[in-house]
C-alpha positions as CSV (number, residue, x, y, z in Angstrom):
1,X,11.4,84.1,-116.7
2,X,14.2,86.8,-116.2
3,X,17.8,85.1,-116.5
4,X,20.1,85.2,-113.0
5,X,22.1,88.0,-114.7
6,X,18.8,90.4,-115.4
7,X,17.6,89.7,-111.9
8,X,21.1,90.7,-111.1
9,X,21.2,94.0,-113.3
10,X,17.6,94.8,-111.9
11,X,19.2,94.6,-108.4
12,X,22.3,96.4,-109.4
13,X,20.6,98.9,-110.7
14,X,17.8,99.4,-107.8
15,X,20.6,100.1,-105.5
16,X,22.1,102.5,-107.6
17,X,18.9,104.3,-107.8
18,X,18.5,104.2,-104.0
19,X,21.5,105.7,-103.2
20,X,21.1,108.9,-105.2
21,X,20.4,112.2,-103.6
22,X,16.2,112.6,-102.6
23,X,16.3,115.6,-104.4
24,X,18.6,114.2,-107.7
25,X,17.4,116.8,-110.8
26,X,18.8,114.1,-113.8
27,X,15.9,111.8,-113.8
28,X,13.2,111.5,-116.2
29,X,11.4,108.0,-116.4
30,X,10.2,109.9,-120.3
31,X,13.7,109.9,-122.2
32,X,16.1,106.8,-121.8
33,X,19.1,109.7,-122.0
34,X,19.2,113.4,-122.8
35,X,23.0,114.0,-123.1
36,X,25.0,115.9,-126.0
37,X,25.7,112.6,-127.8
38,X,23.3,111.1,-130.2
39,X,19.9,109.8,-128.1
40,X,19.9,106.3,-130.2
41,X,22.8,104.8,-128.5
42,X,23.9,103.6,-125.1
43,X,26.6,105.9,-123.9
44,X,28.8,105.1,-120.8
45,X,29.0,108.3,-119.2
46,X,28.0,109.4,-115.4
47,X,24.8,111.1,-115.9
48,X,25.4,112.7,-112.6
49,X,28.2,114.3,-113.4
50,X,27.7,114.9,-117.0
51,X,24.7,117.0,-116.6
52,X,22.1,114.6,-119.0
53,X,18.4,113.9,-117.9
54,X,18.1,109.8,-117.9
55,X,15.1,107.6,-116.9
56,X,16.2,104.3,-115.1
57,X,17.5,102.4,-117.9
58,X,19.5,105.5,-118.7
59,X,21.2,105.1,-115.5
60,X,22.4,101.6,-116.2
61,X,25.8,102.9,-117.4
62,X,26.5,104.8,-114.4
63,X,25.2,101.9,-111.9
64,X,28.1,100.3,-113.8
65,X,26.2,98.1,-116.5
66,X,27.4,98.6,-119.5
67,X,26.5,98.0,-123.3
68,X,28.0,94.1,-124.4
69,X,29.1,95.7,-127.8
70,X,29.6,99.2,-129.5
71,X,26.7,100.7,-130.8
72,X,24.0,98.9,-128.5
73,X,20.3,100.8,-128.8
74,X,18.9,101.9,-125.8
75,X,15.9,99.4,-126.4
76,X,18.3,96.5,-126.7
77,X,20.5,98.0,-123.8
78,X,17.0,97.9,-122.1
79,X,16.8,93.7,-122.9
80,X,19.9,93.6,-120.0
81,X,17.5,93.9,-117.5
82,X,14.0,92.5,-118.5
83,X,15.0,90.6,-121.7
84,X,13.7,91.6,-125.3
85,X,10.6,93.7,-124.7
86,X,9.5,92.6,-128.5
87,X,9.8,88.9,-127.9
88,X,7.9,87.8,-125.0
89,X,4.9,89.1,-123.0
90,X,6.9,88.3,-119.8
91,X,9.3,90.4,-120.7
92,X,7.2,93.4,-122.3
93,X,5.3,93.3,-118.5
94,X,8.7,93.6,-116.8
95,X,9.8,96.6,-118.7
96,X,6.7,98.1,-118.5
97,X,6.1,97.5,-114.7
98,X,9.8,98.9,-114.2
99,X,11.0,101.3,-117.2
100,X,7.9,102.8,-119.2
101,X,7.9,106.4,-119.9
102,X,4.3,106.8,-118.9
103,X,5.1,106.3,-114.9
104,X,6.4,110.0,-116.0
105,X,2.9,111.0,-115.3
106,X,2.6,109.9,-111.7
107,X,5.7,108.7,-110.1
108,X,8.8,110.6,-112.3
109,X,11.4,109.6,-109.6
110,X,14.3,107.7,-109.3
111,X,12.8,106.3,-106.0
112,X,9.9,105.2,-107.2
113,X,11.8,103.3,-110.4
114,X,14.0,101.6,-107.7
115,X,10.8,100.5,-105.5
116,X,8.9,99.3,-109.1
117,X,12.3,97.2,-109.5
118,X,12.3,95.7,-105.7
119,X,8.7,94.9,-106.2
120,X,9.5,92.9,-109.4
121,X,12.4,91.1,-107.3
122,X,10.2,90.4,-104.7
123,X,7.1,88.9,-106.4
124,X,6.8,90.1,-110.0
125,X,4.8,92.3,-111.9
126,X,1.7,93.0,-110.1
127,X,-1.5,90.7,-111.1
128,X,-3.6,92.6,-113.6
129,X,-0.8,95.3,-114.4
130,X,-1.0,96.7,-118.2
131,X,0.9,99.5,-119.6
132,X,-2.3,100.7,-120.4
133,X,-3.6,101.5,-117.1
134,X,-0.9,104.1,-116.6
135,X,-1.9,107.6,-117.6
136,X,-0.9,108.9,-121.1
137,X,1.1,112.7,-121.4
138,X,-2.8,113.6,-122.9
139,X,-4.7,113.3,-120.4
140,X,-4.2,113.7,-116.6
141,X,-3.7,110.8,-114.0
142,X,-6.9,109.5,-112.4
143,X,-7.6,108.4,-109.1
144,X,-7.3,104.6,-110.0
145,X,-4.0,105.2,-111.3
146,X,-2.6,107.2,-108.5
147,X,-3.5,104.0,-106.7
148,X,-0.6,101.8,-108.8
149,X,1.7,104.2,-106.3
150,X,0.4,102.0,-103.1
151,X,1.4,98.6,-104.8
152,X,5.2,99.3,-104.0
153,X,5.0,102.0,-101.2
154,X,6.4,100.1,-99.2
155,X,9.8,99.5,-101.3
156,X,10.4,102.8,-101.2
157,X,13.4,104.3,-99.6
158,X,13.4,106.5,-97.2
């Protein structure tokens, strides 16, 4: 079960996401940050203004949730919203349902992160979701997983 200050981050974050341009170029649900500092460490820098590529975890500094200590790895950094992805299944299902790299291959927007996040909010990770039914960068997206899209359509902003 996420704690009241991950459901709080997730929300924090969703709205963050929401209120970026429709056409925002610094988003890439395949790298948690791109920027000119060293990739393995949460940095608290405005990746709009910066110029860096950052999926939705990446963005966490900028919504204004920042690392609890120095030196913070983006995979723990990621535990501020779902929990530790290593430790529970709960927790793995949240990240992937929200944050994994593979939604690169059919929904690689900032919108569609924010409307995964609502969804979660609203009634948790879909029944019968598994990282593994999203596409890999190998081979191309299927008609089955296109589908995942219509599960939080209507979360989307518009």
């Amino acid at each position: 079960m996420l704690t009241q200050e991950q459901l709080t981050n997730l929300a924090t974050l969703a709205v963050y996401l929401e209120k970026l341009p429709i056409d925002y170029q610094h988003f890439r649900m395949s790298t948690y940050y791109s920027g000119s500092n060293d990739e393995e460490y949460v940095v608290c820098e405005e990746p709009m203004t910066c110029g860096s590529v950052a999926c939705a975890v990446g963005h966490g500094p900028a919504a204004g949730i920042c690392a609890p200590y120095p030196d913070i790895g983006w995979n723990d950094y990621a535990g501020l919203f779902t929990g530790n992805i290593y430790a529970s299944t709960e927790s793995n299902a949240c990240y992937n349902w929200c944050f994994s790299g593979r939604w690169a291959m059919i929904d690689d927007t900032h919108r569609g992160a924010a409307a995964r996040i609502r969804y979660l909010l609203d009634k948790g990770v879909p029944e019968g979701f598994d990282v593994s039914s999203l596409p890999t960068p190998f081979d191309p997206p299927t008609g089955e997983q296109r589908a995942l899209l219509q599960i939080y359509e209507s979360y989307l902003t518009r």
